[in-house]
N, C-alpha and C positions, 0 to 999 in steps of 0.2 A: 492528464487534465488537471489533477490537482497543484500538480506542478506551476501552474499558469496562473490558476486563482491563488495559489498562496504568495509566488510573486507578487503578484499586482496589489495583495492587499499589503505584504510588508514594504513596498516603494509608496504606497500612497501614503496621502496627509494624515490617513488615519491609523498608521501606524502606532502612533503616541498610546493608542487605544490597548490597555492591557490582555483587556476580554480576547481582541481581535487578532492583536500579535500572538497572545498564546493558543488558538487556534490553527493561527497560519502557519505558524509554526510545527504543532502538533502535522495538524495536514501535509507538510512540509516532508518530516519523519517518514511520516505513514505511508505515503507515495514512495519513496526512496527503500524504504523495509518493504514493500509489496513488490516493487519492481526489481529487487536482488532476490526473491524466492522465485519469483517468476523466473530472471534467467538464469537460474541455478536447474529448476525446475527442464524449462529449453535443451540446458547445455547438457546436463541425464541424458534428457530424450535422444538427443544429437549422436552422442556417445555410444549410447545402446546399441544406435541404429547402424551405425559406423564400423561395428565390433562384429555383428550380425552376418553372417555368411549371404545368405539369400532372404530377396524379399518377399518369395512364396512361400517360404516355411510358414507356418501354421500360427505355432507359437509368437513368431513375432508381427502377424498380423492380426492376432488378437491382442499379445500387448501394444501394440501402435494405435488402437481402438480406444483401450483405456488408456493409457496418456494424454489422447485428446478430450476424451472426459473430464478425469481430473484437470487439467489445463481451465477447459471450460468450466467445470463448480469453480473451480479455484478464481477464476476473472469475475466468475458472477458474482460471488461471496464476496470481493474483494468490492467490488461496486457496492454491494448491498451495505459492506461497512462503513467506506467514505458517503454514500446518501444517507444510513444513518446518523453518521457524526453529524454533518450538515446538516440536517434537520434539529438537531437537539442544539448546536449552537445557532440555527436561526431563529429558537422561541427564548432566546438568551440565558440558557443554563451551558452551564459547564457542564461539559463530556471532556473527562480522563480519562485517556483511552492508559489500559497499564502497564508497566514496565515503562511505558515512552514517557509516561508521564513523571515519571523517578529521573530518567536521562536529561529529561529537558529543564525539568527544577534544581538539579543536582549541578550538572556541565555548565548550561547557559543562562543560568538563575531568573529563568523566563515562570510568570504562575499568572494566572486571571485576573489574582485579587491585590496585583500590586498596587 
């Protein structure tokens, strides 16, 4: 999802907007780093499962349980972070989120306050 709102704000006219590009951009990142732990995260699980002799053994139906745990805090935690970024930049403060925020000033010489 974030994916879509960060497009559409860097094609729009208000792109020019520096608050708003380095946002969408941050957004941008954050979507792309959340979605490579996730299918790194997947392709473990895939793996495991794959490796695994039988699907009644014991052991691997309790760890198949928690996978989809972690799986789910991890989607929900992930949501919780891009709602909170979006909420702190829509009462107009900057949120640097960190590390991405050194990546994106550093590589693409993108900041708020240009």
């Amino acid at each position: 999802m974030e994916f879509i709102i960060s497009f559409l704000i860097l094609f729009s006219r208000k792109k020019t907007e520096p608050f708003l590009r380095y946002h969408a951009y941050q957004s941008l990142f954050l979507g792309i780093v959340l979605s490579f732990i996730f299918l790194i995260l997947i392709m473990f699980s895939f793996v495991f499962f794959l490796t695994t002799s039988t699907w009644a053994n014991l052991f691997t139906s309790i760890f198949f349980i928690f996978i989809l745990i972690i799986l789910s805090l991890y989607l929900l935690a992930s949501l919780g972070a891009i709602l909170y970024c979006a909420y702190i930049a829509s009462l107009g403060k900057v949120f640097k989120i960190p590390y991405l925020n050194i990546f994106l000033e550093k590589f693409f010489k993108i900041s708020p306050e240009e």
